[in-house]
N, C-alpha and C positions, 0 to 999 in steps of 0.2 A: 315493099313486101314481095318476098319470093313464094310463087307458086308454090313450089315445091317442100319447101325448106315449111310452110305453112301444115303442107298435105306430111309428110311424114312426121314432123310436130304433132298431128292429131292420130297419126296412125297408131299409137302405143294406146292400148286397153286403159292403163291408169289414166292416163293422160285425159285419153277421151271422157271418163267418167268424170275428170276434176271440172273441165269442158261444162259440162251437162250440168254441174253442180253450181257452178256459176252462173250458168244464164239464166237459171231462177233468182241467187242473190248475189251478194257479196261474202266472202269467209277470210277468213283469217288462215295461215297455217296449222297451228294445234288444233281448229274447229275441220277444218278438212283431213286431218290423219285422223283424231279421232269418228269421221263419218265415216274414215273409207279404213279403216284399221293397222293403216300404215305409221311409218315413224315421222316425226317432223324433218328432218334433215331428209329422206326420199320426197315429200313432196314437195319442200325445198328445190328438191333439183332434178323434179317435173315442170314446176312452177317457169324456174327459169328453163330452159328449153321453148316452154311457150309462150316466154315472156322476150325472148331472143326471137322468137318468131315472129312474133307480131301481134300472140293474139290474146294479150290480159294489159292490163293495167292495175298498177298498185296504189293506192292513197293510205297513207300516215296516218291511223289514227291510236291516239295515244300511243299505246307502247307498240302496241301491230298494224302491221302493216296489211291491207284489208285487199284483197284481190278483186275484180270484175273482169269478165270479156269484156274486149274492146272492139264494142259492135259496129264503129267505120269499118275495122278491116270488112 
């Protein structure tokens, strides 16, 4: 994990609020653009940036794929 690459992953407004949405539970993509009003393909590729960072992890369930922070980091 890079410091940095971590810190500016969390720096972006969306980002951070997907962040904060997660550490209450786990969500799916369609359940996060319809919480936060955005499209699914944008939090798609929120997702990945802070999944490139270090700081979510995904699990499989059924047909979605179910996000959580990855609270080691």
């Amino acid at each position: 994990m890079e410091l940095t690459k971590v810190l500016k992953a969390m720096a972006d407004e969306t980002r951070f609020k997907i962040l904060k949405l997660l550490l209450q539970r786990n969500y799916c993509v369609r359940a996060l653009s319809k919480k936060l009003g955005l499209s699914e393909s944008a939090i798609s590729q929120h997702i990945k940036v802070l999944r490139e960072a270090g700081l979510l992890i995904g699990v499989k369930k059924g047909y979605y794929m179910h996000y959580d922070v990855d609270r080691s980091t």
